[in-house]
BAKEDO-376364 format. One line per 2 residues: for each residue x negated, y negated, z of C-alpha. Coordinates in nm, 3 decimals. Each point is the difference from the previous one (the first is absolute). Layout:
BEGIN
X Y Z  ...
***
This chain:
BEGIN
-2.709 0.589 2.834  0.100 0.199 -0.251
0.328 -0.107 -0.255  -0.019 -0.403 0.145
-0.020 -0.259 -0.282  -0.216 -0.250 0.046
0.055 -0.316 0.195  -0.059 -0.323 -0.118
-0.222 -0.123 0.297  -0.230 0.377 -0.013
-0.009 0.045 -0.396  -0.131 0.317 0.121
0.270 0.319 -0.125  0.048 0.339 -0.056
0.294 0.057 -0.293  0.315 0.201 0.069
0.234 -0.219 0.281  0.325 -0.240 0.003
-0.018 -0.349 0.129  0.275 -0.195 0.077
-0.135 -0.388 -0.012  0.183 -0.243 0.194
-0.066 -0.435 -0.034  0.115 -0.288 -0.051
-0.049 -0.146 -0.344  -0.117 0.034 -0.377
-0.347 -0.172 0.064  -0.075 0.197 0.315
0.111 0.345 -0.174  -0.208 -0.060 -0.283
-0.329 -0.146 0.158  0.010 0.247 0.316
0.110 0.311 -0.155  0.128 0.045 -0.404
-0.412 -0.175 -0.079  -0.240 0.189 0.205
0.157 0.323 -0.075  -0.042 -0.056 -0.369
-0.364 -0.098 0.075  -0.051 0.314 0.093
-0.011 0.113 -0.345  0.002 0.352 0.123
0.382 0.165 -0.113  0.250 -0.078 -0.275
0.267 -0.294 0.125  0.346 -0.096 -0.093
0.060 -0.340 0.154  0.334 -0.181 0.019
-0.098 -0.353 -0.044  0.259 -0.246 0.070
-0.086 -0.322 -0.239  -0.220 0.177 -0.193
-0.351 -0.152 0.146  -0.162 0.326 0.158
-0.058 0.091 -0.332  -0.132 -0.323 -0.110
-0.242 -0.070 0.266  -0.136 0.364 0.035
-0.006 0.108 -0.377  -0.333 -0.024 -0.080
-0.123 0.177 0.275  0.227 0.290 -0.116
-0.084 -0.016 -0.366  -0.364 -0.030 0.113
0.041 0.360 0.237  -0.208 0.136 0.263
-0.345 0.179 -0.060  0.029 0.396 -0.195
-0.091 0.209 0.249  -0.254 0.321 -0.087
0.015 0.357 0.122  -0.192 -0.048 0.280
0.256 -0.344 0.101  -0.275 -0.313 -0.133
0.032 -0.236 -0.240  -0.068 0.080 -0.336
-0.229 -0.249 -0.225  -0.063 0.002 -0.376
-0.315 -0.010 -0.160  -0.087 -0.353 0.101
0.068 0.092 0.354  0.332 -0.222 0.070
0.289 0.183 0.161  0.274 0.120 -0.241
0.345 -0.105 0.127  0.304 0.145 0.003
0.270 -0.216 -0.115  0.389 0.055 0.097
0.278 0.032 -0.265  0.194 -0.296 0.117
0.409 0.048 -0.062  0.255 -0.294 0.060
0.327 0.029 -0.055  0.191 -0.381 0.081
0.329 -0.043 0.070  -0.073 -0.403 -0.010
-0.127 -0.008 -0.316  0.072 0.271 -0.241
-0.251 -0.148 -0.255  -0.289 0.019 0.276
0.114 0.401 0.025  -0.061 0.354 -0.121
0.285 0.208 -0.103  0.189 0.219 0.252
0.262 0.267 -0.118  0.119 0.250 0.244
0.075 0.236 -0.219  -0.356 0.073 -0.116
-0.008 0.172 0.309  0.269 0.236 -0.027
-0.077 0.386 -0.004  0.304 0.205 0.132
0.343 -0.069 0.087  -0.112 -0.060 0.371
-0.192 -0.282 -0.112  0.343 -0.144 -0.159
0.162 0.053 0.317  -0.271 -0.177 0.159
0.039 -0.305 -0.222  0.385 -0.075 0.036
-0.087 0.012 0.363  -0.239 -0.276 0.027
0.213 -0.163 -0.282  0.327 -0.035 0.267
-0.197 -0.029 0.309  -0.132 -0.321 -0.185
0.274 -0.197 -0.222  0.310 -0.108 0.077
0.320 0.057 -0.211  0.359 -0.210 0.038
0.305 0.078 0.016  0.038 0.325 0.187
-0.378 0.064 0.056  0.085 -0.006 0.367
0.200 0.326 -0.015  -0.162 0.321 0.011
0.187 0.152 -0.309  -0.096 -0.254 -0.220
-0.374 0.023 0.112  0.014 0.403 -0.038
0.167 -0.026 -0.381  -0.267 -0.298 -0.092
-0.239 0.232 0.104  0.147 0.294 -0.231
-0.003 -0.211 -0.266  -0.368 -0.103 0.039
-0.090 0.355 0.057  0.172 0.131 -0.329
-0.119 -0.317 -0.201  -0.356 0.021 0.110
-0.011 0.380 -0.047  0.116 -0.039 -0.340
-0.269 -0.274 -0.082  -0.284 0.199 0.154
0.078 0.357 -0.204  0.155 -0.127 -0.324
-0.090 -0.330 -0.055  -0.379 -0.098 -0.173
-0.273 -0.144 0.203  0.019 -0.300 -0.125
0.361 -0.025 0.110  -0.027 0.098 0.371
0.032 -0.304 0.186  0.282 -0.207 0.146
0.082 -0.209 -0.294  0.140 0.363 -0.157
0.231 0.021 0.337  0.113 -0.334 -0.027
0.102 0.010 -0.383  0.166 0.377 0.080
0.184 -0.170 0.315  0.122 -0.269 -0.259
0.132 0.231 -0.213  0.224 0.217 0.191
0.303 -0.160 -0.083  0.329 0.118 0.217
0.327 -0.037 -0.091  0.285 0.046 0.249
0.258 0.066 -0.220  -0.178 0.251 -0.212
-0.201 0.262 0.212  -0.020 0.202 -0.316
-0.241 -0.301 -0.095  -0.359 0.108 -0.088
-0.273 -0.242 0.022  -0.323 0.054 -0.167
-0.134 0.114 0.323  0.195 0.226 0.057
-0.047 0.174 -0.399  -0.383 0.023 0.105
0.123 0.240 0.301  0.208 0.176 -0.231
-0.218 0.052 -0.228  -0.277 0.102 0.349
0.242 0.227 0.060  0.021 0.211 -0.322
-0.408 0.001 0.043  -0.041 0.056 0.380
0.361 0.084 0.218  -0.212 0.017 0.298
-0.238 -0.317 -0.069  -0.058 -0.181 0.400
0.145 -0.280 -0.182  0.346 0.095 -0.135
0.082 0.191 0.329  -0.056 -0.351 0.149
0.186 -0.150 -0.268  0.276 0.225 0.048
0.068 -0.101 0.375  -0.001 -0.368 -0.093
0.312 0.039 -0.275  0.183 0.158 0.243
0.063 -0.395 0.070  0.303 -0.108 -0.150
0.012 -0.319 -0.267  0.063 -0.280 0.275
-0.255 0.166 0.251  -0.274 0.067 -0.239
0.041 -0.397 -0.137  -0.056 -0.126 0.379
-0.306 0.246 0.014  -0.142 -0.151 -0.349
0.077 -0.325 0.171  -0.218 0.088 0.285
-0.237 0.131 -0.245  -0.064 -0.313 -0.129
-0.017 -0.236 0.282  -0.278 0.270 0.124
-0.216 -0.005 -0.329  0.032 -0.424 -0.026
-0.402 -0.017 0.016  -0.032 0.232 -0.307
0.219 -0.200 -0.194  -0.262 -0.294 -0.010
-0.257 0.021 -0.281  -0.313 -0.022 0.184
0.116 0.257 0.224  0.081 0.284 -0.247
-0.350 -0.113 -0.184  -0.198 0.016 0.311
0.169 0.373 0.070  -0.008 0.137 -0.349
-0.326 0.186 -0.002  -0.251 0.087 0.313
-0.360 -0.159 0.050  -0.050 0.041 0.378
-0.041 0.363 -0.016  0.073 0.079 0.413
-0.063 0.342 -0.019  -0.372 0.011 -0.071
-0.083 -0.255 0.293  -0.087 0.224 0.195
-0.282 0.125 -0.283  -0.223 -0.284 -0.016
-0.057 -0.327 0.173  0.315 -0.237 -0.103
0.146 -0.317 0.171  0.371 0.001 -0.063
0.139 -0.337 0.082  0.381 -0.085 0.021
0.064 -0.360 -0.008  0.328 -0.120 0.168
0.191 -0.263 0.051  0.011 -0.123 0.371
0.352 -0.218 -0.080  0.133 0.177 -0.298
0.073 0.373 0.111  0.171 0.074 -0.397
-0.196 0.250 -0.120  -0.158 0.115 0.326
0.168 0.327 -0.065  -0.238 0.103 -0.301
-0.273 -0.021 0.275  0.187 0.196 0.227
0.109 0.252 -0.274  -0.443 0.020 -0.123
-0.105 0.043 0.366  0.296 0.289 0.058
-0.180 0.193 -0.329  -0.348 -0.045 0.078
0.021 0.180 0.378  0.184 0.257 -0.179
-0.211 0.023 -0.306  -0.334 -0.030 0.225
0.173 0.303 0.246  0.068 0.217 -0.259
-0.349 -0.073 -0.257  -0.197 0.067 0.327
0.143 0.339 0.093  0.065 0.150 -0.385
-0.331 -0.153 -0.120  -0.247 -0.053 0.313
0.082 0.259 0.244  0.199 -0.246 0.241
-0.227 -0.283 0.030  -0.086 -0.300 -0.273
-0.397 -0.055 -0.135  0.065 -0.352 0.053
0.155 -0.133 0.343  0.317 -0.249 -0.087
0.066 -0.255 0.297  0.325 -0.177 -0.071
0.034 -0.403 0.117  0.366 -0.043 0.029
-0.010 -0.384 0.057  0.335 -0.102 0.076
0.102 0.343 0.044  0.399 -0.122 0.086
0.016 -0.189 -0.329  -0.059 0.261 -0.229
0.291 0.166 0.044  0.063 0.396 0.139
-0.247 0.287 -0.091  0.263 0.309 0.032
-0.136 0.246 0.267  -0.289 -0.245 0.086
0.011 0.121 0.387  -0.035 0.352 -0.168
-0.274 -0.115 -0.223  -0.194 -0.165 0.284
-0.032 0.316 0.187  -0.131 0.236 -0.320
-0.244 -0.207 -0.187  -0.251 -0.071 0.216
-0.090 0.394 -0.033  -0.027 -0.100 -0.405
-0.286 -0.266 0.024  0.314 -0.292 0.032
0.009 -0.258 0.238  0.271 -0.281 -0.006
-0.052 -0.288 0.195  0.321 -0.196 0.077
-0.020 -0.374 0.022  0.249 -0.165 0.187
0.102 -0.344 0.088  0.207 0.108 0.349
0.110 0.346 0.100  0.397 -0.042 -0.053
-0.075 -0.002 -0.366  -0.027 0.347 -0.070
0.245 0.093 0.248  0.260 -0.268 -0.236
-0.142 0.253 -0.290  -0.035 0.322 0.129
0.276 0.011 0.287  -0.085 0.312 0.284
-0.278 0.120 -0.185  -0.195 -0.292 0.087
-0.152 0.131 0.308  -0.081 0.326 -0.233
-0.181 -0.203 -0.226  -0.208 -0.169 0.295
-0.038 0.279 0.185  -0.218 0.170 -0.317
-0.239 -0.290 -0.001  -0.298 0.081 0.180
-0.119 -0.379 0.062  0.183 -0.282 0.038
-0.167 -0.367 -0.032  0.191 -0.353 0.133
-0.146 -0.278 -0.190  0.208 -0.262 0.186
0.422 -0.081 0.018  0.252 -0.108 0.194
0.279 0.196 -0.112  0.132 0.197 0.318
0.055 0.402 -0.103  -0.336 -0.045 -0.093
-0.158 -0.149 0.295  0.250 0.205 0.236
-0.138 0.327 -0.154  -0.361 -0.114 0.019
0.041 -0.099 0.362  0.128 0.360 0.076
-0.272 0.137 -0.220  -0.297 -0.168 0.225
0.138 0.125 0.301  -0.005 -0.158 0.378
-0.314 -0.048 0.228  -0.021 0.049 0.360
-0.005 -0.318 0.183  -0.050 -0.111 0.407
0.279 -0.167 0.156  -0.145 -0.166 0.345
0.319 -0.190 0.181  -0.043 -0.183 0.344
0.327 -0.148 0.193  -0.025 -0.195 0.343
0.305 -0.013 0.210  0.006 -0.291 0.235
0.259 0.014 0.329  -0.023 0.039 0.329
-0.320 0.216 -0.091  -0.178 -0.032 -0.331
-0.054 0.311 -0.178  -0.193 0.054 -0.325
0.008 0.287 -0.277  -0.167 0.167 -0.248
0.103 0.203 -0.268  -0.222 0.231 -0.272
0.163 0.143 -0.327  -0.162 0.104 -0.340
0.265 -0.087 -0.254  0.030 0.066 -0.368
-0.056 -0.285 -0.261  0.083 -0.007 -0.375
-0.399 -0.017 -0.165  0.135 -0.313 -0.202
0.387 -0.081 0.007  0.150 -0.086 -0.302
-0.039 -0.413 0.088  -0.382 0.060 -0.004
0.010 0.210 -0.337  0.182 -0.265 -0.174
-0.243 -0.241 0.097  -0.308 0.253 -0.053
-0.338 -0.195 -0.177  0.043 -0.005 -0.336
-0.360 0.124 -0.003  0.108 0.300 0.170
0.160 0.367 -0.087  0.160 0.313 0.171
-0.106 0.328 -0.150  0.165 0.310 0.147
-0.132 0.361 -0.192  0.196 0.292 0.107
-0.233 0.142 0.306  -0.112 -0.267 0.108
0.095 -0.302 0.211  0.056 -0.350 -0.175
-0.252 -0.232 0.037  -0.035 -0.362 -0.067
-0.237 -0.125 -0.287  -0.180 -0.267 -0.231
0.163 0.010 -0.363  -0.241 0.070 -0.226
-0.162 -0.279 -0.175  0.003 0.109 -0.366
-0.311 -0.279 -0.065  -0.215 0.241 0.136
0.071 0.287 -0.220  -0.310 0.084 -0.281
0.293 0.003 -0.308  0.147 -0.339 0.149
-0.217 -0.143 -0.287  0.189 0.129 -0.253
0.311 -0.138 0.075  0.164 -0.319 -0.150
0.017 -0.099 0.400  -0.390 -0.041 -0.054
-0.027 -0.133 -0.335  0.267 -0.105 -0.195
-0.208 0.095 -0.322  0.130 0.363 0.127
0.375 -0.067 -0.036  0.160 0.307 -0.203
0.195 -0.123 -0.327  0.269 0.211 -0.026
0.108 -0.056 -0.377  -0.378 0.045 -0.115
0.002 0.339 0.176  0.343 0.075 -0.142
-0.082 -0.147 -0.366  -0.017 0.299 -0.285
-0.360 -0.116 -0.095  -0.180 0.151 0.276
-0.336 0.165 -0.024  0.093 0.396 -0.001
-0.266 0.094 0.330  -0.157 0.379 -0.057
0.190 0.149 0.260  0.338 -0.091 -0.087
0.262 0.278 -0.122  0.211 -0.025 -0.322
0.190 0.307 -0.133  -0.074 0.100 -0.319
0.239 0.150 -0.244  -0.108 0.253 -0.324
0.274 -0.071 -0.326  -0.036 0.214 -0.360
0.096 -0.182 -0.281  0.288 0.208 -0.069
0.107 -0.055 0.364  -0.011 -0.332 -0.099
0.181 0.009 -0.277  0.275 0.219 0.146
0.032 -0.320 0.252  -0.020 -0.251 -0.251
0.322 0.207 -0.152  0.214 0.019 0.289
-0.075 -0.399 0.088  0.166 -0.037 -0.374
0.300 0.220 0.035
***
């Protein structure tokens, strides 16, 4: 059927749906769904993996690839006759362990002022200020102040400076005084001197509307500031985000496996994850209708284990509706159904109601099993009652009625074989079936579940002494030597 994803008991798929994936622990998730689907080899993937050991255990499979496929769809061999693989460019980006990471910076991918906008967004939805925070007001001047900062960063500051430790250190130093609102700190003399350059910059018409806050007001919104921006002040943090390595926008262009490992007690810096996964549906949206005509090369299917944890993708019931038509699936993985209606409120049945398949690994929790039992539907059943009546003259009775039954009531889905699945894809009934059994699969060889000689070492991938492959990409930059000189100049003035 055209647009389903694949299904971890078929393996069989066509690219293009939405899943919503449904069960009732890590170790099931991983084995019956996150596993084969990555065996697949077939699109680019961007995992969430909770405790980091997707990665580890299916790693060399990835960095091994599937065959390169010819013009006429076989195999190509070399000159000996052995099948050339293609091999993934594996991303990880930890929130565990920042030394077992590539760098993330959110502002790499910054191109307009909507992409700003976008950024505070996911920023708020995400962290959690004192104080005031709870009150609107403060939220909407925090988020003025973020806007104007930001925009300032991305159009006047130098690459090497757009990141979030540059917020941070410009939050520090807007010092207020209450008793002097003539009081100009050195923020405040860079928008001056923005506005003798630019009077209508984006960010100084931003900045504007925040000053309108008087001394005391603006301190409680610097306040607010900071609570919000805590993670940044920590020094792994602001290393981690100073420069980009994951490069989100071009996985869509080539075979990549883009893993985010998470915490599964520890939801701290969750929101990075959150923020990375709200710029790469955008990024991928917009690269595959100004570069690609509306659809990507390269299929991206999206494993959101733990898809609660995380933290909120802005728009996400929006999102789940328009990429599919972009060559995007996302694939939510849940531990119970109330979970994303904790996260996402009324637009939970929005979000569900854009998944074309929906797969029940196993739970007891009882939205889950109460919307499953509605979901399978009744069957007809015969009712066949007899009654005697003894007296003064015995009579006897029969009675015939065809009565509807729930197919399995919640009591019997909560004790379903743990051997067992439901599968419902939109047009066709649910039906009952064996979960795959991912020893069967030709690439289960490959995985460290097979051999543990095939266990992926994360720091050896991640070490700066790698072997440079053919096909990787490295920009290339062209300097005179009186450019260079003219650099070597300014660096000493």
């Amino acid at each position: 059927m055209p647009g389903m994803d694949a299904m971890p008991m078929e393996m069989g798929e066509s690219p293009g749906g939405i899943d919503k994936k449904l069960s009732g622990n890590h170790e099931q998730k991983t084995r019956f769904f996150i596993k084969p689907n990555l065996m697949q080899l077939h699109s680019s993937y961007v995992v969430t993996d909770p405790k980091g050991t997707v990665l580890v255990e299916c790693g060399k499979l990835l960095s091994r690839g599937a065959p390169k496929l010819g013009k006429d769809g076989k195999p190509l061999r070399n000159k000996k006759g052995k099948i050339v693989y293609e091999p993934y460019q594996i991303k990880v980006f930890n929130t565990i362990n920042f030394k077992k990471s590539m760098h993330y910076n959110p502002f790499a991918y910054l191109h307009s002022e909507k992409d700003i906008l976008k950024l505070v967004t996911v920023l708020i939805a995400n962290t959690k200020g004192e104080g005031k925070s709870g009150d609107d007001f403060w939220v909407k001047a925090e988020t003025l102040l973020y806007t104007a900062l930001i925009g300032y960063i991305y159009y006047e500051a130098p690459k090497n400076e757009q990141n979030f430790s540059t917020l941070v250190e410009m939050i520090n130093a807007m010092e207020v005084r209450e008793d002097d609102e003539s009081f100009k700190n050195a923020v405040d003399l860079l928008f001056d001197a923005l506005e003798q350059k630019d009077p209508d910059h984006f960010a100084l018409r931003q900045y504007k509307k925040y000053k309108l806050a008087a001394g005391k007001t603006a301190k409680s919104i610097l306040i607010s500031c900071g609570a919000r921006l805590a993670p940044f002040d920590i020094a792994e943090v602001r290393e981690i985000t100073m420069y980009d390595e994951l490069e989100l926008d071009l996985v869509g262009d080539r075979k990549t496996a883009l893993f985010f490992i998470i915490s599964d007690t520890d939801a701290t810096f969750n929101f990075l994850v959150s923020m990375a996964y709200t710029q790469l549906f955008n990024l991928l949206c917009e690269r595959a209708d100004d570069k690609y005509g509306g659809r990507l090369p390269v299929h991206v299917r999206c494993l959101i284990d733990e898809a609660a944890n995380i933290g909120q993708i802005p728009n996400l019931e929006k999102l789940m509706a328009t990429i599919r038509s972009r060559e995007i699936s996302a694939c939510l993985v849940l531990q119970a159904q109330s979970q994303l209606k904790a996260l996402y409120k009324d637009n939970m049945d929005t979000i569900i109601g854009n998944c074309d398949s929906s797969l029940f690994l196993g739970g007891k929790e009882e939205t889950t099993l109460k919307s499953w039992s509605a979901l399978l539907g009744k069957e007809t059943i015969d009712m066949y009652n007899t009654s005697v009546t003894k007296g003064t003259q015995e009579s006897h009775g029969q009675n015939f009625q065809k009565l509807g039954k729930d197919l399995m009531s919640m009591d019997e889905l909560a004790v379903m074989d743990g051997g067992k699945c439901l599968l419902q894809v939109r047009g066709v009934r649910p039906f009952l079936s064996k979960k795959y059994d991912i020893t069967q699969h030709p690439n289960y060889k490959y995985l460290s579940d097979f051999n543990p000689k095939n266990t992926f070492d994360i720091e050896k991938y991640l070490s700066t002494r790698l072997r440079v492959r053919p096909d990787d990409l490295f920009l290339n930059y062209e300097i005179s030597p009186s450019e260079l000189a003219e650099e070597s100049a300014d660096d000493t003035e």
